[in-house]
C-alpha positions in Angstrom: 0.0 0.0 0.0 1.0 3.7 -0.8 2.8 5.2 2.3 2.2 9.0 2.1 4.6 11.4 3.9 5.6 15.6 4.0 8.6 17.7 4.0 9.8 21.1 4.9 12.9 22.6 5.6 11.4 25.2 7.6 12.1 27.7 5.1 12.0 31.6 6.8 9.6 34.5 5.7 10.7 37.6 7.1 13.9 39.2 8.4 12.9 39.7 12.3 14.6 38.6 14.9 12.2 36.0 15.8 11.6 34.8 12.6 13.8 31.9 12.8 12.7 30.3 16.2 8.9 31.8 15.3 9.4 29.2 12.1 11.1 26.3 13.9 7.8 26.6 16.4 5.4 26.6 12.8 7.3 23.5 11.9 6.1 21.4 15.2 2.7 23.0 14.9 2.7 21.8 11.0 4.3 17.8 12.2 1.4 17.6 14.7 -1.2 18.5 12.5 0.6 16.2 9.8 -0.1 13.3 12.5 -3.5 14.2 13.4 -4.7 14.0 9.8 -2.7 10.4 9.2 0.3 11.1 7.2 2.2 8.6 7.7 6.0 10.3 7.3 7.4 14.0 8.1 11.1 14.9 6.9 12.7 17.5 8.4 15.4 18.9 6.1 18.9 20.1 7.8 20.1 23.3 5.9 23.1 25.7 7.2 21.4 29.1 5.5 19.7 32.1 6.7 16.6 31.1 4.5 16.0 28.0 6.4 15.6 27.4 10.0 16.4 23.8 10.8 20.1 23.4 11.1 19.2 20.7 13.8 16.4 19.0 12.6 17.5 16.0 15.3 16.4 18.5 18.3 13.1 19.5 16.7 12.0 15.1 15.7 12.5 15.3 19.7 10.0 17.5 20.5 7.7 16.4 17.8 8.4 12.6 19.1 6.7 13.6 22.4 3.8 15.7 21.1 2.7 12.8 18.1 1.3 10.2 18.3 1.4 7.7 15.1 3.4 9.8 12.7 7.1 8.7 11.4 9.6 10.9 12.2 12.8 11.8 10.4 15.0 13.9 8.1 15.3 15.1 4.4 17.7 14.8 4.2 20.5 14.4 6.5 23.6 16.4 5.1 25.6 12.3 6.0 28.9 13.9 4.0 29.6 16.6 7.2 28.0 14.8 9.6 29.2 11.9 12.0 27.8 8.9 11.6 28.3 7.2 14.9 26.6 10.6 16.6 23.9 10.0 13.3 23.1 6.9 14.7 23.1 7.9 18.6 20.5 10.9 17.9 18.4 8.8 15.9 18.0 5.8 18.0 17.1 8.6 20.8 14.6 9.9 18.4 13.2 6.3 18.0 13.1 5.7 21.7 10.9 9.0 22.4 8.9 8.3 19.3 8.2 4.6 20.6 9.9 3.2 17.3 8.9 5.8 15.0 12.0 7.4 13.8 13.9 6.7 10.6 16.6 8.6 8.1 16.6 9.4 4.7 20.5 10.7 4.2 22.0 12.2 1.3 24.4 14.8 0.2 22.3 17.8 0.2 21.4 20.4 -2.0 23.8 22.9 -0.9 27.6 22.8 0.6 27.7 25.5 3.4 27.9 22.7 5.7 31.3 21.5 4.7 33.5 24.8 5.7 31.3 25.0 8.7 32.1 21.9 10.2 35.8 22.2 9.0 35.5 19.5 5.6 37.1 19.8 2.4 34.9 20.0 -1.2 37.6 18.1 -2.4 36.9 14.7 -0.1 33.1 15.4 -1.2 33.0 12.1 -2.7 34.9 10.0 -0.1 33.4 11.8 2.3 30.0 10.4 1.6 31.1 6.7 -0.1 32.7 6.2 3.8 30.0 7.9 5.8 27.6 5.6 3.9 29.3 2.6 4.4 29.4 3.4 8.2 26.2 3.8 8.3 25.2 0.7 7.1 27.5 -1.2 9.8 26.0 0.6 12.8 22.3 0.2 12.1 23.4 -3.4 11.8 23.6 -2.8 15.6 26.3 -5.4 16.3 30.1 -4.4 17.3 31.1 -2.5 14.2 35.1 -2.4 13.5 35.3 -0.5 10.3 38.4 2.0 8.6 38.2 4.9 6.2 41.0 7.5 5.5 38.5 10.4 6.8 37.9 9.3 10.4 39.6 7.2 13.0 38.5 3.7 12.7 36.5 1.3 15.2 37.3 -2.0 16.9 34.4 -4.1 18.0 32.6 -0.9 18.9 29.5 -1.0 20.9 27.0 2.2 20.1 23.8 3.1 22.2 21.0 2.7 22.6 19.5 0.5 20.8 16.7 1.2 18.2 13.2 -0.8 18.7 13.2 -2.5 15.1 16.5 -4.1 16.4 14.3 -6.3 19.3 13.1 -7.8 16.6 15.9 -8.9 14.6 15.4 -5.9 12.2 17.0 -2.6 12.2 15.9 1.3 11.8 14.5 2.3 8.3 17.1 4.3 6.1 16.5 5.8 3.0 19.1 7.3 0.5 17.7 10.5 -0.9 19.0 10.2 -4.9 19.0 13.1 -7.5 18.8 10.7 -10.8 22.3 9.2 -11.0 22.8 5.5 -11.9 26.1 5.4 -9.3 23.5 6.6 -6.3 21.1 4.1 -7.2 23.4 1.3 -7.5 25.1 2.2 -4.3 22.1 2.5 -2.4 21.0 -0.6 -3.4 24.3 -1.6 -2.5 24.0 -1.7 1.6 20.1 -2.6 0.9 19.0 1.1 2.0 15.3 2.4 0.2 15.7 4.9 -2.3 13.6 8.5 -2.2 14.0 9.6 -5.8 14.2 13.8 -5.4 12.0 15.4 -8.4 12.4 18.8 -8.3 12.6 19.0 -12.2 11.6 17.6 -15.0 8.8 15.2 -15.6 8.6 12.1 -12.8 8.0 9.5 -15.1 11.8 10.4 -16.3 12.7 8.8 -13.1 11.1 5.1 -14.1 14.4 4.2 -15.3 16.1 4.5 -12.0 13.8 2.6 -10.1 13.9 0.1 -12.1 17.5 -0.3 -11.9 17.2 0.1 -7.8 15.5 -2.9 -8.0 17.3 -5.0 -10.4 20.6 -3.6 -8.1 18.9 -5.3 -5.1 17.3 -8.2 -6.5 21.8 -8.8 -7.6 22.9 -7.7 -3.7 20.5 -10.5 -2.6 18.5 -8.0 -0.5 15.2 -8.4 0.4 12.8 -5.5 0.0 13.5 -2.2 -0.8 11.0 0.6 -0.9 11.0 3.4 -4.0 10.2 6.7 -2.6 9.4 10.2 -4.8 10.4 13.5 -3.0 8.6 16.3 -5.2 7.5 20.1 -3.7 4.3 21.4 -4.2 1.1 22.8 -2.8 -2.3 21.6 -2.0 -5.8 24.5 -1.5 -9.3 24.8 -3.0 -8.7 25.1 -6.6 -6.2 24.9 -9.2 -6.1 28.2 -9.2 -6.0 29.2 -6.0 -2.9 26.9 -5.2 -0.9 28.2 -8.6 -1.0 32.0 -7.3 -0.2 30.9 -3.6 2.9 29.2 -4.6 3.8 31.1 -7.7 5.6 34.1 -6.0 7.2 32.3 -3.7 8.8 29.4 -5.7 9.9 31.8 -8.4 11.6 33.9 -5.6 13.0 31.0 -4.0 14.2 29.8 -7.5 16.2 32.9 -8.4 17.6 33.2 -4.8 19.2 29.9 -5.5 19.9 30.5 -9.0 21.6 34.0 -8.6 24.0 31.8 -6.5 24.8 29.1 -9.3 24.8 31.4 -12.7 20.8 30.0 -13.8 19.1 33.2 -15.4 15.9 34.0 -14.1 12.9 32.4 -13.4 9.4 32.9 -15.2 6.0 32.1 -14.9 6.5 30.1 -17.9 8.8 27.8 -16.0 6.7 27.8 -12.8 3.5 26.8 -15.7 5.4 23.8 -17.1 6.7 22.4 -13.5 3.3 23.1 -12.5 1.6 21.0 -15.7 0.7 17.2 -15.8 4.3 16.1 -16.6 5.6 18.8 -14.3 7.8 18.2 -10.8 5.5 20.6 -8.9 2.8 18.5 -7.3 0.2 22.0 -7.2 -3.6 22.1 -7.5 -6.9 21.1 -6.0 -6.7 17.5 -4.0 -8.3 16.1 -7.5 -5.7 17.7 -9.6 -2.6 17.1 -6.9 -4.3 12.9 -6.2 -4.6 12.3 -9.7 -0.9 13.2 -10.0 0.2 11.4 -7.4 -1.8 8.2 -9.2 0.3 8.8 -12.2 4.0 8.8 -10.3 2.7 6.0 -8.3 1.9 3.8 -11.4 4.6 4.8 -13.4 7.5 4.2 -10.8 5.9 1.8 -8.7 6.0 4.1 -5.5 5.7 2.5 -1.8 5.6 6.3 -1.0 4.9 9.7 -1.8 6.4 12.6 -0.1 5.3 16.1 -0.8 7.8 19.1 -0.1 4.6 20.9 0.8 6.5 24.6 2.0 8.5 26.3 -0.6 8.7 29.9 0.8 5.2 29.6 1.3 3.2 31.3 4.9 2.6 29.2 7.8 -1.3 29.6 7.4 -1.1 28.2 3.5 1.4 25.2 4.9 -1.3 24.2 7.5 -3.8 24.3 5.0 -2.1 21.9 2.2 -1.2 19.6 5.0 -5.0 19.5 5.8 -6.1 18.8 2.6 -3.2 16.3 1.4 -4.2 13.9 4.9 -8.1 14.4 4.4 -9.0 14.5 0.9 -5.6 13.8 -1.4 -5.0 10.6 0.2 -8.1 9.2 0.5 -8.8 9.9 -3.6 -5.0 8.3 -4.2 -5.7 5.2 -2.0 -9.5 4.9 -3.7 -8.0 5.0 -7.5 -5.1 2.6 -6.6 -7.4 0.2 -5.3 -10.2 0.5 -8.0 
């Protein structure tokens, strides 16, 4: 059955001075709300900018671990290539213990790189830096002794690391997912250590991304893994009517684009490029719950989706990110789950 689950980054209107812990208090108001209208996922993103608020996403799953209920809690994605993996798997298995087994990653290298000078890492180990961190990873959510070496942090001998997550009572382990751009490499490598793969649309048509499933799972079906979930991680926003959810988002993802794209040499954004993300074959996930569920119908069927996860704030007010969270757990889901199982 299609899982359904909601990101944010926590992204900051406003240059107050409270406008970044005013946003990081929107963000818990936003994950219970999430829980009390049955999505089954939130992702927290971890970003190192003045535009977004959650640099420790891990602190703010903690509070939202006491004050849900049902929902699962974790990141999107966890910046894995300036972060410590051991200390990854400590906060997470907290996380899981105040969330009564609710808590899992999706890791990945992030859309942006101020986190590497911060925390003292070089651009030019960016690839090493994740290929070990990964392979980490995968030994301590094992949950056994781990003795592993890399040339970018000191090794471990027979290493014990606490606690312990829930799943691993029961012979399983914590859910991680890779979060994947579209690269053949990624996919193979997550299939690799037998993680799930979230596919991260944020251009270009979904169905593009078929390919890459499939080769997810022909990569695990060769590692001899069992399982495997396919994800799709694709922004967007939910009110009324088509209309009305095209002229919420519209000023705020084209001024979110070009704030990003003054920074990396793209030329401007139009309401020409908002229209086509926005269209049928589009990344943007915007409409009415008819126009957004039959969508979501589409991806499903085309990549064979175990879950859908919205990027539902994009610059957009608190009020408007309350109200697409509404709709996508009260009327987008049911109408996705009803056509799936027609």
């Amino acid at each position: 059955m299609l899982q359904f689950g909601l990101h944010t980054f926590g992204d900051v209107l406003g240059a107050e001075p409270d406008a970044h812990p005013r946003t990081i208090r929107e963000v818990v108001a936003e994950g219970v709300l999430a829980d009390r209208v049955g999505v089954d996922f939130l992702g927290l993103g971890e970003h190192h900018r003045a535009d977004f608020a959650l640099t420790a996403p891990e602190v703010v799953l903690g509070a939202l671990a006491t004050a849900t209920e049902r929902i699962r809690l974790g990141t999107a994605v966890t910046v894995l290539s300036s972060a410590d993996p051991v200390r990854v798997f400590e906060q997470f298995a907290t996380i899981d213990g105040l969330s009564n087994g609710r808590a899992e990653l999706i890791v990945g290298r992030g859309s942006f790189v101020e986190s590497f000078p911060l925390f003292g890492f070089r651009l030019e180990d960016y690839e090493t830096l994740f290929e070990e961190r990964l392979e980490l990873l995968a030994a301590l959510v094992a949950e056994q002794p781990v003795t592993w070496s890399g040339t970018l942090r000191a090794s471990l001998a027979d290493q014990q690391v606490w606690p312990r997550s829930q799943a691993s009572a029961a012979g399983g382990r914590m859910p991680v997912w890779v979060g994947v751009g579209g690269t053949p490499q990624s996919v193979v490598r997550t299939a690799r250590y037998g993680f799930d793969l979230m596919l991260a649309v944020i251009g270009g048509s979904p169905k593009a991304f078929a390919p890459f499933a499939s080769l997810y799972r022909d990569a695990m079906t060769r590692f001899a893994h069992d399982g495997g979930r396919v994800g799709l991680h694709s922004p967007g926003l939910v009110a009324e009517t088509d209309a009305e959810a095209r002229e919420l988002l519209r000023p705020h993802w084209i001024a979110q684009r070009n704030r990003i794209g003054a920074e990396r040499g793209w030329g401007p954004a139009s309401v020409r490029e908002f229209d086509d993300a926005a269209s049928d074959d589009g990344a943007l996930f915007v409409g009415s719950p008819e126009t957004v569920a039959a969508k979501i119908v589409r991806a499903a069927s085309d990549l064979g989706l175990d879950r859908f996860d919205l990027k539902y704030a994009s610059g957009t007010p608190h009020d408007a990110n309350l109200r697409t969270i509404e709709l996508f757990g009260t009327e987008v889901m049911p109408r996705v789950r009803a056509a799936l199982d027609a």
